[in-house]
Backbone as CSV, one residue per row, in Angstrom:
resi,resn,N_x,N_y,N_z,CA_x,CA_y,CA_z,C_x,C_y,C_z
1,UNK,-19.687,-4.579,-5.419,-18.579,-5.406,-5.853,-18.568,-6.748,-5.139
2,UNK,-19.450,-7.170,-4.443,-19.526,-8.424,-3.904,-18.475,-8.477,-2.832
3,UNK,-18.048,-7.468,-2.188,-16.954,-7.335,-0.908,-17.094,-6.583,0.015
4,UNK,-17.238,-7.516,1.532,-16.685,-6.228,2.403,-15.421,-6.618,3.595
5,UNK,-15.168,-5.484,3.621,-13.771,-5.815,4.430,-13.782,-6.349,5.421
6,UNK,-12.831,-7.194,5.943,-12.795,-8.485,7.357,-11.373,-8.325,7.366
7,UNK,-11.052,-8.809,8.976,-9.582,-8.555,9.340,-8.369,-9.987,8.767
8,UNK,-9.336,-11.079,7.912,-8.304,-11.598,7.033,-7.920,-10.862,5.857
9,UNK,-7.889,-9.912,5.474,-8.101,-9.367,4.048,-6.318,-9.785,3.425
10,UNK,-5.469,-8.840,4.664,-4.077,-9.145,4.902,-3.195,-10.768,5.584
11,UNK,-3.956,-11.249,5.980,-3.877,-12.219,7.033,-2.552,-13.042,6.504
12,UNK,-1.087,-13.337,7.828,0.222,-13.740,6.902,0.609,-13.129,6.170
13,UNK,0.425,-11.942,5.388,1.132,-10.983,4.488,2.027,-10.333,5.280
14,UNK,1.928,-9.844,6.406,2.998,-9.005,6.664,4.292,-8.813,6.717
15,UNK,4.941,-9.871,6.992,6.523,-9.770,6.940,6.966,-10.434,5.589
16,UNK,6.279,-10.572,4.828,5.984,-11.012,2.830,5.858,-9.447,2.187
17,UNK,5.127,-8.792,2.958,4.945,-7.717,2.359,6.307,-6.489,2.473
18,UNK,6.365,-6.357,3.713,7.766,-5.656,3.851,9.116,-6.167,3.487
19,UNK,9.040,-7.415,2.885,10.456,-8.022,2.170,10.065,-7.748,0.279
20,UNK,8.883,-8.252,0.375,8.637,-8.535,-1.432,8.053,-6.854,-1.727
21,UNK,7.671,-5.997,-1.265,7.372,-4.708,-1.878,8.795,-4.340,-2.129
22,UNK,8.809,-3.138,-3.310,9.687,-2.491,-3.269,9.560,-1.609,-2.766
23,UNK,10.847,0.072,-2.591,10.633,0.741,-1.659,9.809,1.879,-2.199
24,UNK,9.067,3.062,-2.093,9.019,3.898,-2.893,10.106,4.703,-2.880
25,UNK,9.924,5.575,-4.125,11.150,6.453,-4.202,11.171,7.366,-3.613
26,UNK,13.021,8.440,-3.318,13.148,9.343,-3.041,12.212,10.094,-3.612
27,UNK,12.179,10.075,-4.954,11.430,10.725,-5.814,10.276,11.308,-4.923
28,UNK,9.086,10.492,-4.899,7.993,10.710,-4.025,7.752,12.006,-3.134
29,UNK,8.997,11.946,-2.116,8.907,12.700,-1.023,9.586,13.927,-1.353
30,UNK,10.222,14.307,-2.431,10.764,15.255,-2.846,9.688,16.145,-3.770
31,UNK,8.628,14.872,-4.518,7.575,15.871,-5.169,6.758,16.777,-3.780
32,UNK,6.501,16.139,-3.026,5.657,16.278,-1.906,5.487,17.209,-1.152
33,UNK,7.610,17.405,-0.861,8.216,18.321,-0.187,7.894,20.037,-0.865
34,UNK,7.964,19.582,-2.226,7.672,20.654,-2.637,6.257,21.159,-3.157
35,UNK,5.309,20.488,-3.632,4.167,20.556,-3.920,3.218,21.032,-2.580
36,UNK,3.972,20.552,-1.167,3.147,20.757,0.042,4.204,21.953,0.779
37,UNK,5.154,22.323,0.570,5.700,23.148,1.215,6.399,22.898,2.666
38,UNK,6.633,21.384,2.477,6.942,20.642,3.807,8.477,20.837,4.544
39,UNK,8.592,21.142,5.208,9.912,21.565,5.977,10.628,20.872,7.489
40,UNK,10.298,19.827,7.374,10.490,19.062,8.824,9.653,19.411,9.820
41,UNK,8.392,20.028,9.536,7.831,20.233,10.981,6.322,19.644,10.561
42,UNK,5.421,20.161,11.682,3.947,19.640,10.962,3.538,17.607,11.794
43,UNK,2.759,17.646,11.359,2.158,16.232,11.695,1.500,15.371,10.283
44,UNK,2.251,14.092,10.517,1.694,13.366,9.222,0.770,11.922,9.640
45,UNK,-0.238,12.027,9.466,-1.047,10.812,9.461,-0.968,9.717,8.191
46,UNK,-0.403,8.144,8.595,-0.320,7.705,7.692,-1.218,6.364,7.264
47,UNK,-2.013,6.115,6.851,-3.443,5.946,6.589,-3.337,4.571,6.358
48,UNK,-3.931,3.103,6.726,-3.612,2.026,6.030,-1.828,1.762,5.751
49,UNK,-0.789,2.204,6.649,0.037,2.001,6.203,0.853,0.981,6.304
50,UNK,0.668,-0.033,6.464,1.172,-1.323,6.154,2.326,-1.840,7.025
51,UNK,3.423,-1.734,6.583,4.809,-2.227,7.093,5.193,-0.749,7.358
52,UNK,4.777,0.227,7.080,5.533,1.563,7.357,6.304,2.135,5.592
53,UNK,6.492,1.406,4.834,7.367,1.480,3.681,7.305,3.003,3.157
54,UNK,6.013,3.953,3.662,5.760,5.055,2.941,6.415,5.623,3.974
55,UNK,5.623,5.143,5.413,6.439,6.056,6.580,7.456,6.328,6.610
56,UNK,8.484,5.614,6.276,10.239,5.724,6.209,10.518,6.786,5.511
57,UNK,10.334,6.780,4.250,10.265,7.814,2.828,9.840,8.861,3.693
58,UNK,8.631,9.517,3.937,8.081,10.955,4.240,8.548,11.527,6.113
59,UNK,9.080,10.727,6.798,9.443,10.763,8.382,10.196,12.054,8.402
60,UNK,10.910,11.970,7.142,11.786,13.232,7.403,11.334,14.698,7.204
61,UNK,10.467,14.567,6.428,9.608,16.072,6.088,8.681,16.220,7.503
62,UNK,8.130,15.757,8.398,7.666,16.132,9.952,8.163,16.341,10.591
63,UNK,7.457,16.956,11.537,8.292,16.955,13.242,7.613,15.284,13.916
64,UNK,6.228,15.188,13.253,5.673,13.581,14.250,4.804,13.209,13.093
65,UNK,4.732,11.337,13.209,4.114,10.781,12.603,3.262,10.006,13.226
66,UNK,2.278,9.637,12.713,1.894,8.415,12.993,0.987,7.450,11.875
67,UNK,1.341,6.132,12.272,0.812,5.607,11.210,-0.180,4.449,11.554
68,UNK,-1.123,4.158,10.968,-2.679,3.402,11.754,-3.012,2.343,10.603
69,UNK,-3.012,1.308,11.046,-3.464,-0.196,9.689,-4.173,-0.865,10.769
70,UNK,-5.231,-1.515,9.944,-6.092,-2.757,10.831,-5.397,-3.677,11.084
71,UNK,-4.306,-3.921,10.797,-3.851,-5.703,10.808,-2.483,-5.205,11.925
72,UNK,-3.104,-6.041,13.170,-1.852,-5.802,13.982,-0.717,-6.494,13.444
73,UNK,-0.375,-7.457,12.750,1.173,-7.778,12.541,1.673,-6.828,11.437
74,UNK,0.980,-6.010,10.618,1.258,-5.256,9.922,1.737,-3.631,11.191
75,UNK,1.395,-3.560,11.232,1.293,-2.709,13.266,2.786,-2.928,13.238
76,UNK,3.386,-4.434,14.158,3.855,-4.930,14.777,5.597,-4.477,13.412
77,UNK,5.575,-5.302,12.063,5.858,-4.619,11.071,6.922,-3.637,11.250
78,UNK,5.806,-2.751,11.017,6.244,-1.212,11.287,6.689,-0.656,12.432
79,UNK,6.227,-1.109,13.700,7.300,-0.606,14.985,8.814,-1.133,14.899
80,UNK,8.869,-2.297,14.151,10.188,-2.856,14.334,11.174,-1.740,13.459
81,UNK,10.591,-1.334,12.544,11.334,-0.278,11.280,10.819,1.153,11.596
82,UNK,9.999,1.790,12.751,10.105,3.162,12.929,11.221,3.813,12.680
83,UNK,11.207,4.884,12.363,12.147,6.486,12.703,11.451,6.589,13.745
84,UNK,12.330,7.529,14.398,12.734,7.714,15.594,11.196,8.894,16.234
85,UNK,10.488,9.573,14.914,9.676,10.892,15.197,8.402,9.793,14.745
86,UNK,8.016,8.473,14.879,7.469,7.604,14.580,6.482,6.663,15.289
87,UNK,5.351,6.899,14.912,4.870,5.893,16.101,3.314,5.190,15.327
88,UNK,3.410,3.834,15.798,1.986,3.485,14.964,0.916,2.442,15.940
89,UNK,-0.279,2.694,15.194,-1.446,1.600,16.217,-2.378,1.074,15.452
90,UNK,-2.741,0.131,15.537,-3.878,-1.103,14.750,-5.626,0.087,15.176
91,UNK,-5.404,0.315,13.655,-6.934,1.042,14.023,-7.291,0.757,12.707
92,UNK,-8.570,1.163,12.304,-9.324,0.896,11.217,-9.616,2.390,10.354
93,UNK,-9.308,3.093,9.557,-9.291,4.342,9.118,-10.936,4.976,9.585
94,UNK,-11.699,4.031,9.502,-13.019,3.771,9.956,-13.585,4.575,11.204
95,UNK,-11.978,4.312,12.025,-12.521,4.177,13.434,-11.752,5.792,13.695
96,UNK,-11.292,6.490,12.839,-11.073,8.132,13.110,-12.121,8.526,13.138
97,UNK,-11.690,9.768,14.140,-10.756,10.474,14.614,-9.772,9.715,15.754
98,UNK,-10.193,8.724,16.788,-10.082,8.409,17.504,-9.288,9.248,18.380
99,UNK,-7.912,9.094,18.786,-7.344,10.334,19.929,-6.351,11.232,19.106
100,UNK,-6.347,11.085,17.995,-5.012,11.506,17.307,-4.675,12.610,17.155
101,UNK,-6.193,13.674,17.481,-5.596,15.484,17.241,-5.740,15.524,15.694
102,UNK,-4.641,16.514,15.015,-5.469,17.306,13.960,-3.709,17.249,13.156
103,UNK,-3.353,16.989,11.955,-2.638,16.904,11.127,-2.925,17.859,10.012
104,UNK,-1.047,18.241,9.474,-0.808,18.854,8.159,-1.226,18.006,6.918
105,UNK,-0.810,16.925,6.997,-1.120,15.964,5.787,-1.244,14.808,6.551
106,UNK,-2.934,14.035,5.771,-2.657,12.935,6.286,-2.696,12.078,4.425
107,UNK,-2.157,10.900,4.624,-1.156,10.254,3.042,-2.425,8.625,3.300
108,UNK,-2.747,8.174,2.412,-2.813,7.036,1.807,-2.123,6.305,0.947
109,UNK,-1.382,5.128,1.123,-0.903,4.192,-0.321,-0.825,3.357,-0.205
110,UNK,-1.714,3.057,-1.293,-2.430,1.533,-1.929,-3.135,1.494,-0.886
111,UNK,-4.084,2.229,-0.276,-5.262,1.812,0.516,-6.412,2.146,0.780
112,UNK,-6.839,3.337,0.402,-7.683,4.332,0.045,-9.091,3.427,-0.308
113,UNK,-8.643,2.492,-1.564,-9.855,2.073,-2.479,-10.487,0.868,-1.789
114,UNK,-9.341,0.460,-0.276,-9.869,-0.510,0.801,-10.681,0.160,1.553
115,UNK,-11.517,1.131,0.998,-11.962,1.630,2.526,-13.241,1.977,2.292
116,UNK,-14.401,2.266,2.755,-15.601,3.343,3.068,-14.866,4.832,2.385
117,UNK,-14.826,4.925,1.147,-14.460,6.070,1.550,-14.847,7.614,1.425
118,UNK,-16.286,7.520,1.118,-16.920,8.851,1.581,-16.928,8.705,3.055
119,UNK,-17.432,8.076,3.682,-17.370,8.345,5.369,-15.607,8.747,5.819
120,UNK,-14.554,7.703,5.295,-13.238,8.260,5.602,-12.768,9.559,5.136
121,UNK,-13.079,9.873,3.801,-12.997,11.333,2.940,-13.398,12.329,4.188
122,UNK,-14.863,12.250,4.505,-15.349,12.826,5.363,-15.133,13.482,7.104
123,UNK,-14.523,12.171,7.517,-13.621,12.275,8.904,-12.270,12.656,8.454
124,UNK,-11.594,12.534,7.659,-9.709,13.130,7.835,-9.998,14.922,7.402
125,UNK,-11.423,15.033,6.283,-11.532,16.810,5.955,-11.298,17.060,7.783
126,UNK,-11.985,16.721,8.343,-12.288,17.352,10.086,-10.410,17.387,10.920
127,UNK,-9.743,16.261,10.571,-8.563,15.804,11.161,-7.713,17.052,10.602
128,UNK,-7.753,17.482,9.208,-6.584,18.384,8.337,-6.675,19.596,9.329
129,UNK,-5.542,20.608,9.177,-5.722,21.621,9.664,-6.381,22.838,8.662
130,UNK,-6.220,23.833,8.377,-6.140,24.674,7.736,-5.399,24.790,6.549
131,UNK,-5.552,24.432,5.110,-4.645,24.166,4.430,-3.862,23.035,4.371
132,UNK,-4.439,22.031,4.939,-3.589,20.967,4.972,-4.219,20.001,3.791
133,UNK,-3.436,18.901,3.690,-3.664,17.947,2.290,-3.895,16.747,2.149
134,UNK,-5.029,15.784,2.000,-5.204,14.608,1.385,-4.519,14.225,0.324
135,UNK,-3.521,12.901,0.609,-2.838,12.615,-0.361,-3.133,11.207,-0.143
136,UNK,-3.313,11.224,-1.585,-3.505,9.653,-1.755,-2.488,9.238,-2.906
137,UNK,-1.447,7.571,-2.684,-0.850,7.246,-4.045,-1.024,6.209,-4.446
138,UNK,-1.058,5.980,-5.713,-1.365,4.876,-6.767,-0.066,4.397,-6.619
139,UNK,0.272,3.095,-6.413,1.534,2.514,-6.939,0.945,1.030,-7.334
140,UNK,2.277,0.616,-7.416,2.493,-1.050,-7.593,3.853,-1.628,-7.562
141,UNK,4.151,-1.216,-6.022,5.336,-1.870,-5.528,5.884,-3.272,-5.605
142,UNK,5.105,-4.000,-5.147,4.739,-5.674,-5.715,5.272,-5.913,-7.161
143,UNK,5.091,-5.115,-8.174,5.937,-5.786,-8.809,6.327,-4.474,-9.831
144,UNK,7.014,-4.700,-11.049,7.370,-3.578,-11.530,7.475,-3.731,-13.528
145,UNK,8.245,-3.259,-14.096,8.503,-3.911,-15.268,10.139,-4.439,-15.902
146,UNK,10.181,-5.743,-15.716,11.502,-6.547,-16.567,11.126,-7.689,-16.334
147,UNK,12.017,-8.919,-16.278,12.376,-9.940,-16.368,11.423,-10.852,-15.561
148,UNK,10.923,-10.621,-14.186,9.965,-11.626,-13.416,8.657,-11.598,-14.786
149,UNK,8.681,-12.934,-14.590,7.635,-13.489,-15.118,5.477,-14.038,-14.463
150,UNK,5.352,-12.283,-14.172,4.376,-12.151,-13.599,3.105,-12.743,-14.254
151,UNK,2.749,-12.741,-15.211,1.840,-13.465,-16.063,1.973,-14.964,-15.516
152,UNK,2.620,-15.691,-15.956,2.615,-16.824,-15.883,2.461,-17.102,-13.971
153,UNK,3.137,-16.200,-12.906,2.688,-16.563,-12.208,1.542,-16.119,-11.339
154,UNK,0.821,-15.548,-12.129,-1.079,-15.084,-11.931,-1.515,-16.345,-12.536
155,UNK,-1.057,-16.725,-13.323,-1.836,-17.922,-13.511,-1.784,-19.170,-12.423
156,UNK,-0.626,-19.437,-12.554,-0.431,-20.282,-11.522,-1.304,-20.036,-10.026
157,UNK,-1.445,-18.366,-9.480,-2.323,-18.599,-8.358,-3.797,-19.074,-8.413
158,UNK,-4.182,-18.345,-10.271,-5.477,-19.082,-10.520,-5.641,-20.293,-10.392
159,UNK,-4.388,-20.964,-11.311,-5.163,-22.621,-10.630,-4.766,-23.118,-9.543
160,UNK,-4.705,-22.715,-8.112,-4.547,-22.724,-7.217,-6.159,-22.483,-6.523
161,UNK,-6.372,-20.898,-6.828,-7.223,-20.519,-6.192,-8.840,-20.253,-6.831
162,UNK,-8.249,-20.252,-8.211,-9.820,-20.177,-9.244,-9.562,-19.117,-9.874
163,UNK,-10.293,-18.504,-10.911,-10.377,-17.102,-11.923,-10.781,-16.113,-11.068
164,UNK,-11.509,-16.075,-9.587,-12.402,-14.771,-9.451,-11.917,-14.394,-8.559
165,UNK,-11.153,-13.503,-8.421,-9.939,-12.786,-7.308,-10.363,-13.099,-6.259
166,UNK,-10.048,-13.401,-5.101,-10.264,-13.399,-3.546,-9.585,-12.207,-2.686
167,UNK,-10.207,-12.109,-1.752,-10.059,-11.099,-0.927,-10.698,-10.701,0.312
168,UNK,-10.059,-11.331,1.561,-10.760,-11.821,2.612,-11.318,-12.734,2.676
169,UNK,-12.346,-12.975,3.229,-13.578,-14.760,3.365,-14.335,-13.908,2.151
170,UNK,-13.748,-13.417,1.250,-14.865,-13.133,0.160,-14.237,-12.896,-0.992
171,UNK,-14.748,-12.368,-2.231,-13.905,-12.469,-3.697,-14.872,-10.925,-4.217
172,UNK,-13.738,-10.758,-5.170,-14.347,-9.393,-5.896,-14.162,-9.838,-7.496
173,UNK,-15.216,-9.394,-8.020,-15.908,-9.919,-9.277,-15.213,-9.507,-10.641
174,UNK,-14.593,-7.939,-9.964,-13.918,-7.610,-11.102,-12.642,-6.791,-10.889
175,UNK,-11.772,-5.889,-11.570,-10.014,-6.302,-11.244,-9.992,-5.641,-9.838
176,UNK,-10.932,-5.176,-8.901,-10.160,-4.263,-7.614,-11.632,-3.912,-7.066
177,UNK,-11.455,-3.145,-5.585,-12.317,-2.366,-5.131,-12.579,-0.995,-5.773
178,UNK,-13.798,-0.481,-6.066,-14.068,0.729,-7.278,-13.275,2.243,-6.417
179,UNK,-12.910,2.429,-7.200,-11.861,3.913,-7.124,-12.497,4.737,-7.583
180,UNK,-12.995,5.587,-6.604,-13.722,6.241,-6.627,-13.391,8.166,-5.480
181,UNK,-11.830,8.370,-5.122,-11.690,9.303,-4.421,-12.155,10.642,-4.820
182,UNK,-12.031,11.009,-6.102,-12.550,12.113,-6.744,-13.754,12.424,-6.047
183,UNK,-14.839,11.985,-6.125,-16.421,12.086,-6.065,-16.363,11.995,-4.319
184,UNK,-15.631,11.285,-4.019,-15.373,11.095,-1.971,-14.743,12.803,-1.416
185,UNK,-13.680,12.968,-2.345,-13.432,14.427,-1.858,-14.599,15.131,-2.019
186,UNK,-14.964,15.569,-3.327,-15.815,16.531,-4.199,-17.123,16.861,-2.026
187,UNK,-17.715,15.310,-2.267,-18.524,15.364,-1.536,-18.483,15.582,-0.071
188,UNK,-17.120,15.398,0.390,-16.661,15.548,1.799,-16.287,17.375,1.584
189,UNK,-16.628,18.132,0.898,-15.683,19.609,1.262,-14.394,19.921,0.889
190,UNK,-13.553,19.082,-0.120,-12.510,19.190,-0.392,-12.112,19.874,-1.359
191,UNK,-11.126,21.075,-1.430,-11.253,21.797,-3.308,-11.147,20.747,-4.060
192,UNK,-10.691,21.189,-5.340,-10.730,20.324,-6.387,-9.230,19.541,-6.621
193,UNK,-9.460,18.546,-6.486,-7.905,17.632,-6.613,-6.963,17.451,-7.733
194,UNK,-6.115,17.562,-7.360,-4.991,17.825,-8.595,-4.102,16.524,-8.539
195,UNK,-3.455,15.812,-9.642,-2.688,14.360,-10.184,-1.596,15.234,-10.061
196,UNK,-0.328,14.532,-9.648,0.964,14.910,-10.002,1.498,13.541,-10.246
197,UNK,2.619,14.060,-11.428,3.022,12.511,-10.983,4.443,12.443,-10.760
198,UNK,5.025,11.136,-10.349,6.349,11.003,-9.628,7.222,10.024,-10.913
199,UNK,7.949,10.191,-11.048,8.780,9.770,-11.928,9.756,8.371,-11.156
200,UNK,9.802,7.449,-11.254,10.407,6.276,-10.228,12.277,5.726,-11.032
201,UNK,11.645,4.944,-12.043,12.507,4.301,-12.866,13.644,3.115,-12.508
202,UNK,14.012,3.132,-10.872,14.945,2.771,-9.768,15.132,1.061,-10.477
203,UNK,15.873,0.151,-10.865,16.128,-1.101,-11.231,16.498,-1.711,-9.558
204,UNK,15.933,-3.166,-9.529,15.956,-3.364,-8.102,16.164,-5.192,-8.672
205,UNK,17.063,-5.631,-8.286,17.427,-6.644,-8.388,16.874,-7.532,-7.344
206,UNK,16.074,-8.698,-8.029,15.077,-9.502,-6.703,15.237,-10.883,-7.324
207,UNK,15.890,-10.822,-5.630,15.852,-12.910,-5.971,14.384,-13.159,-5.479
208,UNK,15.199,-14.724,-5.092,13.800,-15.664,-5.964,12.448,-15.609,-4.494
209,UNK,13.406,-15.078,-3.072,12.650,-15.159,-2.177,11.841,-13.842,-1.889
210,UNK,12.750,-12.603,-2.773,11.934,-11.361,-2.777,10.399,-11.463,-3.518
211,UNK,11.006,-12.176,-4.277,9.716,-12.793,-5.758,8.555,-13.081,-5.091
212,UNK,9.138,-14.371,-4.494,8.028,-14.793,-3.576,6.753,-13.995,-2.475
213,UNK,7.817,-13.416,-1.869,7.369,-12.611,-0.788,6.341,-11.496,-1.627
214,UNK,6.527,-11.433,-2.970,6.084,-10.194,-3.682,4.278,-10.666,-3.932
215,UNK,4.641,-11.835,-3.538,3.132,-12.769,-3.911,2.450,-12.751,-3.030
216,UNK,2.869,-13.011,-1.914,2.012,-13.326,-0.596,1.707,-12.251,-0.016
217,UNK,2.332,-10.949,-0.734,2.155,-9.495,0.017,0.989,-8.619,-0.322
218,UNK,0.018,-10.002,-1.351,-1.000,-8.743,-2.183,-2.267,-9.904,-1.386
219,UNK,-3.572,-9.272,-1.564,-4.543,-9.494,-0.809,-5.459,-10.557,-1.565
220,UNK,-5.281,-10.821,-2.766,-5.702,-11.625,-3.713,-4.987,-13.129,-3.767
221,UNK,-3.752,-13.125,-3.087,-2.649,-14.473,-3.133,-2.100,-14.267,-1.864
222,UNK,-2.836,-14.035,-0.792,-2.386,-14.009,0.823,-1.722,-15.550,1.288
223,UNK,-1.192,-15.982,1.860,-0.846,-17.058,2.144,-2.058,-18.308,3.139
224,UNK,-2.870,-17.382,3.799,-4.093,-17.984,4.481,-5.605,-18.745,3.209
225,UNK,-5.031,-18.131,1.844,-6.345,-18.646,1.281,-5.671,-19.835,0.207
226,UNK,-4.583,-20.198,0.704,-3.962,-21.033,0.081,-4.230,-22.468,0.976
227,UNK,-5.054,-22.119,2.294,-4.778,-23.026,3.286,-3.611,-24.866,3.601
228,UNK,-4.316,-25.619,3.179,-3.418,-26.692,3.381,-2.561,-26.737,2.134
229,UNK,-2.952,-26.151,1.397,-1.857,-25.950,-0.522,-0.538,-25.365,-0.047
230,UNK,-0.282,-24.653,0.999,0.698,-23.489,1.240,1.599,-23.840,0.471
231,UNK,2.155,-25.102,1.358,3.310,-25.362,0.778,3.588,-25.931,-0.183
232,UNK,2.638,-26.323,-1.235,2.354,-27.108,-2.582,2.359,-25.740,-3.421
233,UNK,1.912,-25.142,-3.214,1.814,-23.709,-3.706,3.016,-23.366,-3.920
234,UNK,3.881,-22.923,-2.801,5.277,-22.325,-3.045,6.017,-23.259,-3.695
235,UNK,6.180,-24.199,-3.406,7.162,-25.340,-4.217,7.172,-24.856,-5.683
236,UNK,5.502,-24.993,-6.322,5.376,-24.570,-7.764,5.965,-23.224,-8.136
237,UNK,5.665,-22.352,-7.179,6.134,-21.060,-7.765,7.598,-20.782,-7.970
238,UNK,8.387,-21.298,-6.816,9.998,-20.983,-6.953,10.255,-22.116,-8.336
239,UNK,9.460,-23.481,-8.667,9.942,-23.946,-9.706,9.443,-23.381,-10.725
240,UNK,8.666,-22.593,-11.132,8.550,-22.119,-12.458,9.216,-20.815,-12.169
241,UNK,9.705,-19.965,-10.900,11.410,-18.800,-10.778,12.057,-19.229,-11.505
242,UNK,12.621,-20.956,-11.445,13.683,-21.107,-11.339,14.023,-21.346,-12.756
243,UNK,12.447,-22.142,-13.328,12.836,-22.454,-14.970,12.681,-21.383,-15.794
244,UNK,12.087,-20.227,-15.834,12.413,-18.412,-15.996,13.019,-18.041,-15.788
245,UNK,14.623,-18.074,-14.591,15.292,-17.388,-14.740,16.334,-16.771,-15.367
246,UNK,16.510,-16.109,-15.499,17.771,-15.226,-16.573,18.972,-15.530,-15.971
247,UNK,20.026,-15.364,-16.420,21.220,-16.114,-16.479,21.852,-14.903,-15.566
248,UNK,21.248,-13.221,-15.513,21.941,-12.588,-15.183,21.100,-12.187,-13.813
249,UNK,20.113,-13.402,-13.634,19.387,-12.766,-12.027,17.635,-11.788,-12.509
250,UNK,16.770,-11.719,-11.781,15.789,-11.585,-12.064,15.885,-9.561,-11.532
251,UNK,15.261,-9.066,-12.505,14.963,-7.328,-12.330,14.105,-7.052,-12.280
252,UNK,13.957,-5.886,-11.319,12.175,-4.857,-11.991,12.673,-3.492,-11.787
253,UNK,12.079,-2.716,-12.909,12.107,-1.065,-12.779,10.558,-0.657,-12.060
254,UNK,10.530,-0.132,-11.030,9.626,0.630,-10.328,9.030,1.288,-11.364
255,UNK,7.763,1.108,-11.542,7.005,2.184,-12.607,6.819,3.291,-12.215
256,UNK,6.317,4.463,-12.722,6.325,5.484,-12.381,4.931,5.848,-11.189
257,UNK,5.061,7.057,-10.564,3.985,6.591,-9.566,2.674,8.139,-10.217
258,UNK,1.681,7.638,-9.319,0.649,9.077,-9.562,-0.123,9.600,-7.881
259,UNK,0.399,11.060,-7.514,-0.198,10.878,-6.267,-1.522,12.378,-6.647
260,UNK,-2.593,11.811,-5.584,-3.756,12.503,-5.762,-3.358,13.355,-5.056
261,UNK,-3.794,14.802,-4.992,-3.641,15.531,-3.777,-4.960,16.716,-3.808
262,UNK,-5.746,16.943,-2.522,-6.439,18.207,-2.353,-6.596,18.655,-1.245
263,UNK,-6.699,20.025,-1.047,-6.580,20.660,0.154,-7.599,20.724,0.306
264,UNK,-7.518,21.520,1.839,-8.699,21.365,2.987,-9.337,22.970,2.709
């Protein structure tokens, strides 16, 4: 795919990302709770996790968490918003096992398809306990479906930044990194993985700075590859918010989500 990962990938996203994502749903942790048999105890590893946004949601089904992202301000992020059974460190999923011991479930979302991930598939089978579960989830918190006028402002980052997505000091050729977990379990020892899916629907009312933030929080429209444009950049975007907006305020419904899951 013409990409490999570097520690700008996120670079300036972080406190964009934990304002402009939405949250996931209760929903989520209630499929989870029950699909995994989760009861407040146990250990959860939380994989690439960003600002923490998943951590919050699932904290309550453990007795301890922890959660590991390459990008220390994404790190930094998430300590500010721990639960209390919570704790996180700038590591590279890469760089497991490192000291962490051995987990009930360890969770991916939206990060999985950033990674190596037969070698990662491979190191968390060793991390699970006995019966424990790889979960990985598909979302798209960033944005959702109503009224923001997301089209028009993909375009706008194109002519900013060009047609061929960026991502890190490098660009990917076509819509994403290849998703490929199926064939990563299959080959790491994992049974056979089962889709569930989560039902969301939640309406979330987002002004014009959530909007924003919703932009700079994805890895393709980071605020660092905008370099001296930054602020030529944003100017345009809140003015084409502003000439889109609806009279009654800008919405999105959370789409529905899909989480992978297979045991050890």
């Amino acid at each position: 795919m013409g990409w490999q990962w570097d520690p700008t990938l996120y670079e300036g996203s972080a406190e964009f990302y934990a304002r402009g994502r939405m949250p996931y749903p209760q929903a989520l942790a209630d499929v989870l709770r029950d699909e995994l048999g989760l009861d407040g105890t146990g250990r959860l590893l939380d994989v690439g996790c960003g600002p923490g946004k998943l951590t919050v949601v699932l904290a309550p089904l453990f007795a301890e968490v922890i959660g590991i992202d390459a990008d220390a301000a994404m790190v930094a992020e998430a300590t500010q918003r721990a639960p209390a059974n919570a704790t996180f460190r700038q590591l590279r999923a890469e760089e497991l096992p490192a000291d962490l011991g051995m987990f009930h479930v360890i969770a991916f979302a939206q990060s999985f398809h950033w990674m190596q991930q037969m070698e990662v598939a491979t190191i968390v089978r060793t991390m699970l306990q006995r019966g424990g579960a790889f979960v990985s989830l598909g979302a798209t918190t960033h944005e959702g479906d109503g009224s923001v006028p997301r089209e028009a402002m993909k375009e706008l980052v194109r002519s900013y930044l060009g047609p061929t997505r960026r991502a890190g000091q490098s660009a990917i050729m076509d819509e994403g990194p290849v998703w490929n977990a199926p064939a990563a379990l299959h080959a790491a020892g994992f049974g056979e993985p089962r889709e569930v899916h989560v039902p969301a629907g939640q309406i979330y009312e987002r002004s014009e700075d959530d909007i924003v933030a919703s932009v700079f929080s994805q890895s393709w429209s980071a605020p660092h590859l905008f370099g001296e444009r930054l602020g030529e950049f944003e100017r345009d975007l809140r003015a084409l918010l502003r000439e889109h907006a609806p009279a009654d305020g800008y919405r999105e419904r959370l789409r529905d989500e899909t989480v992978l899951i297979a045991r050890r």
